[in-house]
C-alpha positions in Angstrom: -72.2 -52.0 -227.4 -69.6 -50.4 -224.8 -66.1 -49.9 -225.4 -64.8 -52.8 -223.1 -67.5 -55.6 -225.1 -66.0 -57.7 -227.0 -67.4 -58.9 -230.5 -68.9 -62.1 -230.5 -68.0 -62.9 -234.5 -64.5 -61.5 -233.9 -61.8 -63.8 -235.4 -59.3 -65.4 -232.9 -56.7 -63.9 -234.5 -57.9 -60.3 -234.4 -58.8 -60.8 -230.5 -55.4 -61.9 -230.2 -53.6 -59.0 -232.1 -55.7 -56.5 -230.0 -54.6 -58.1 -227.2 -51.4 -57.9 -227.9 -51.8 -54.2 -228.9 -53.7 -53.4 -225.5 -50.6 -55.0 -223.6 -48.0 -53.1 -225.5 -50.0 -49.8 -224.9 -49.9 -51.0 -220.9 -46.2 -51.8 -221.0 -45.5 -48.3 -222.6 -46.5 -46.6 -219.2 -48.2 -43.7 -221.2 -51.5 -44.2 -220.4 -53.4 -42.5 -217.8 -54.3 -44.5 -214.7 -57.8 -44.8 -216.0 -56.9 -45.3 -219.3 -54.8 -48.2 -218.2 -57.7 -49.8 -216.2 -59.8 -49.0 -219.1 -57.8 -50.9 -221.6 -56.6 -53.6 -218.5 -60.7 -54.1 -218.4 -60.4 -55.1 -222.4 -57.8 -57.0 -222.1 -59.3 -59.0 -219.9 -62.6 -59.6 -221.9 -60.2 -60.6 -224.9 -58.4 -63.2 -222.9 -61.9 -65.1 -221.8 -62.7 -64.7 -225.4 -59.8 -66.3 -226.4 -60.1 -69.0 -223.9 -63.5 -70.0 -224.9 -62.9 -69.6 -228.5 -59.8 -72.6 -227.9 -62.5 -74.4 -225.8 -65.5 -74.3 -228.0 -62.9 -75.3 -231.2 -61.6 -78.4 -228.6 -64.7 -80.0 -228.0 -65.5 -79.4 -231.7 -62.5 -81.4 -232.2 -63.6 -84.2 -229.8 -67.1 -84.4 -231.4 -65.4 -84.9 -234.7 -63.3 -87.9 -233.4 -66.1 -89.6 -231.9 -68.1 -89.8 -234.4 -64.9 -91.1 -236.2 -64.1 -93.3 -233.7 -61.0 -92.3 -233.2 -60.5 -91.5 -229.6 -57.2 -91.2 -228.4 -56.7 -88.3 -225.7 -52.8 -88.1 -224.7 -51.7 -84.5 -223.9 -50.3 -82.8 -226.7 -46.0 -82.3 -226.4 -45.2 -79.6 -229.3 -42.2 -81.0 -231.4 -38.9 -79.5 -231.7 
């Protein structure tokens, strides 16, 4: 496996800590030029990750109210 893969079994939450690790190394400005592509590259990978790991858990979600019956798609509006 090359240093820019990302692990298939990695948690969401550990892709998302080294994510937010590779953009505070970026945002430090003390990284070569091809370090910072290098770890840009990553950061990248982890963010598709990421995304599909939220998609793959929302249609997981769906399934599950289907078979429930429950259907009832409205967008989500966080409370507060």
């Amino acid at each position: 496996m090359g240093k820019n893969e990302i692990k298939t079994d990695m948690p969401y939450e550990q892709a998302i800590a080294e994510l937010e690790s590779i953009v505070n190394l970026l945002e430090s400005g003390e990284l070569t030029l091809e370090d910072s592509m290098k770890m840009f590259e990553k950061g990248v990978g982890l963010v598709r990750y990421c995304n599909k790991k939220l998609d793959d858990i929302e249609k997981r979600i769906t399934i599950i109210l289907e078979e429930n019956n429950q259907i009832d798609e409205r967008d989500f509006t966080p409370e507060g």
